[in-house]
C-alpha positions, 0 to 999 in steps of 0.5 A, a space after each residue: 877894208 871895212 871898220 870892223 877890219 881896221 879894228 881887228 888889224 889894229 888890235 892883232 898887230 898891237 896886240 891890244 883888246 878889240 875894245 881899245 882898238 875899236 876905241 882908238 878908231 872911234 876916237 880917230 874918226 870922231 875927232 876928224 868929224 869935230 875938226 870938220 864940223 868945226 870948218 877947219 882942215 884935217 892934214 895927215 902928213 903922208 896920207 892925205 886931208 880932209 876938207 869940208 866943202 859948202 855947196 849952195 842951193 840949186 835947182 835940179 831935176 826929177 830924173 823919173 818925173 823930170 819936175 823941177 826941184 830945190 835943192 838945199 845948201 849942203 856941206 859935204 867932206 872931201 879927200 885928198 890924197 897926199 904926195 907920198 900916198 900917190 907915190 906909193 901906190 904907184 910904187 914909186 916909194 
């Protein structure tokens, strides 16, 4: 499911405008972007949680050239899925 689509859901099945719908998804993932920025953890019982994690420098390599390279530190966000989302994939819910 794109973003596009989620709003579309989203605004069919509360039968609101796609402006506040796509408001609503706006303000959603903003507010998990700040929460992350900020170093703190998003937990959305049921689903899942969003973390942000540091990864130091490193050097690596230039798969084409095989040169060696710095990488820089980086941030990056991670998922993981809850309990009850695995149960019910699974079918088990």
């Amino acid at each position: 499911m794109t973003r596009s689509e989620l709003v579309d859901a989203l605004a069919h099945r509360h039968s609101v405008s796609r402006q506040v719908a796509e408001a609503v998804v706006e303000g959603f993932f903003a507010g998990i972007t700040r929460s992350l920025q900020s170093g703190a953890r998003v937990e959305l019982r049921g689903f899942g949680s969003f973390s942000a994690k540091h990864y130091g420098a490193y050097s690596g390599r230039n798969p084409r050239t095989g040169a060696s390279i710095e990488v820089a530190p980086k941030v990056l966000p991670v998922f993981r899925v809850g309990k009850e989302l695995k149960l019910r994939l699974e079918g088990k819910a």
